[in-house]
C-alpha positions as CSV (number, residue, x, y, z in Angstrom):
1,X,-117.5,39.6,75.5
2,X,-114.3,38.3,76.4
3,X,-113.7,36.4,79.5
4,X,-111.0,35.3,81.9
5,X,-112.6,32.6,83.6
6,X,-110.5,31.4,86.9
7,X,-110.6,27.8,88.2
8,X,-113.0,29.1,90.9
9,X,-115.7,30.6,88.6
10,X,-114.4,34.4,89.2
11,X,-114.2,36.5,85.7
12,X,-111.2,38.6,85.8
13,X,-111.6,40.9,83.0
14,X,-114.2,42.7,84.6
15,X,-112.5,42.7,87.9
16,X,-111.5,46.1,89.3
17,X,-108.5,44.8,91.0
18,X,-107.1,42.7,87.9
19,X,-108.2,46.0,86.0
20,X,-106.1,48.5,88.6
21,X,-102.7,49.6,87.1
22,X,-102.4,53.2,88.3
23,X,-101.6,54.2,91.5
24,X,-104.8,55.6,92.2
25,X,-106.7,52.8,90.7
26,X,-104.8,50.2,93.2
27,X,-105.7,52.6,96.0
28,X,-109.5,52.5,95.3
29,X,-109.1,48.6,94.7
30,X,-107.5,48.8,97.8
31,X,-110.3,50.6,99.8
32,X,-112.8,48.6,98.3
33,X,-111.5,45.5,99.2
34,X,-111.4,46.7,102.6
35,X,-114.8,48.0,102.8
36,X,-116.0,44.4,101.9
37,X,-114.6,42.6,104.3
38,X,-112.0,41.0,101.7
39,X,-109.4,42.6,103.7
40,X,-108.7,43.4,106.9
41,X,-107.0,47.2,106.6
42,X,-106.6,48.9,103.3
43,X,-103.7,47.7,102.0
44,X,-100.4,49.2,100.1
45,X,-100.8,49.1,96.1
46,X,-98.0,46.0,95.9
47,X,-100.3,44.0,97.7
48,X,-103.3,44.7,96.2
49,X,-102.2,44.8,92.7
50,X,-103.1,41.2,91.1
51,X,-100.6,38.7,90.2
52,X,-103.2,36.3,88.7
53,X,-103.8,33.0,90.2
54,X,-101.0,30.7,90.3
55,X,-100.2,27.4,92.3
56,X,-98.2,29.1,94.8
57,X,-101.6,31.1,96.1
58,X,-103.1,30.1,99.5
59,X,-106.8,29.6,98.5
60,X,-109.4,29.8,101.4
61,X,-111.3,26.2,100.0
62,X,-107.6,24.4,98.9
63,X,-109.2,24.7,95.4
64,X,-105.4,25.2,93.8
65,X,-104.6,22.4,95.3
66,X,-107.9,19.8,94.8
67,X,-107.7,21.0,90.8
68,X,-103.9,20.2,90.5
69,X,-104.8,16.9,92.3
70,X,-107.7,15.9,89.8
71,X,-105.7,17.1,86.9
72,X,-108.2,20.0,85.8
73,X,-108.0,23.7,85.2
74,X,-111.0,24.3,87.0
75,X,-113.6,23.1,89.1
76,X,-115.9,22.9,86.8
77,X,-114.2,20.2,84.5
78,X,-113.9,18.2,87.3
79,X,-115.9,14.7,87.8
80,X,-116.8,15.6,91.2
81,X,-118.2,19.0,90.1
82,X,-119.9,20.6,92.3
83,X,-118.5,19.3,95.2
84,X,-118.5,20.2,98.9
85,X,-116.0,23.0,98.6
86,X,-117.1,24.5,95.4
87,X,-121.0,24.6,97.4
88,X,-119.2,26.0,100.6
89,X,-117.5,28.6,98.4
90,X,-121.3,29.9,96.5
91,X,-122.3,29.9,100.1
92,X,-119.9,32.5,101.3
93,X,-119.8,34.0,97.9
94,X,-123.6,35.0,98.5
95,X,-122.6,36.6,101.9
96,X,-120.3,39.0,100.2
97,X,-122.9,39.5,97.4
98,X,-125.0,40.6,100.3
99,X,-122.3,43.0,101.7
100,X,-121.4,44.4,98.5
101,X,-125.0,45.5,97.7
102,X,-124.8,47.1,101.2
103,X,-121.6,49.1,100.8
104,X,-120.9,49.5,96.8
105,X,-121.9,52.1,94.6
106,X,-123.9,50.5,92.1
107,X,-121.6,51.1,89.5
108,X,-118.7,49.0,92.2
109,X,-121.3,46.5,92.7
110,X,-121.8,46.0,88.8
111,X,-118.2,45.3,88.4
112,X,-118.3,42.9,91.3
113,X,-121.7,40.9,89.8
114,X,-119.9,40.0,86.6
115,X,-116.6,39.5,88.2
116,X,-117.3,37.5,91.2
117,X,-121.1,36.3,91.7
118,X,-121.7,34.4,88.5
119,X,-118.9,31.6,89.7
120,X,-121.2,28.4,89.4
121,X,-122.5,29.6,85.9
122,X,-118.4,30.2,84.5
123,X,-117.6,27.3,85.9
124,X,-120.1,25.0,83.7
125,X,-119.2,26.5,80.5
């Protein structure tokens, strides 16, 4: 299977949001997102849409930042891997696992397992 692997551990191919294009496909990202807890109103499609990650992106644990500063794509090829961020991130990572099994279908929260809750895994490849 091919993968996408982010510096975080996330797997975007199987992302719904980095796999919405249509209109309607960006409002159920969208909705999702919101029923999460990822955002806090369901946002319009441009902002939902993904742009990828980039070095411009805010990122909740400064990981764009601490990966450009050790000179690594990802956490995971980092000498300091796993670190206090990357544990503070699987920490809250498992809280929205939590929520997801709680308010997903199971074919939403499928998506979400491979995309999102398999970070720490991806990132030791």
């Amino acid at each position: 299977m091919y993968e996408k692997i982010t510096l975080c551990g996330d797997n975007c191919v199987a992302c719904p949001r980095y796999n919405a294009h249509s209109d309607e496909e960006l409002k159920k990202a969208a909705q999702l997102w919101y029923r999460i807890g990822w955002r806090d109103s369901v946002v319009s499609k441009e902002e939902i849409a993904c742009s990828g990650c980039s070095s411009h992106k805010q990122c909740t644990y400064h990981l764009v930042e601490c990966v450009k500063e050790h000179q690594v794509e990802k956490c995971g090829q980092c000498d300091e891997f796993p670190c206090q961020k990357i544990s503070d991130m699987l920490t809250r990572s498992g809280e929205y696992q939590k929520k997801c099994r709680e308010v997903c279908t199971k074919q939403e929260y499928v998506a979400l397992e491979k995309a999102f809750f398999d970070k720490e895994n991806n990132l030791r490849k």
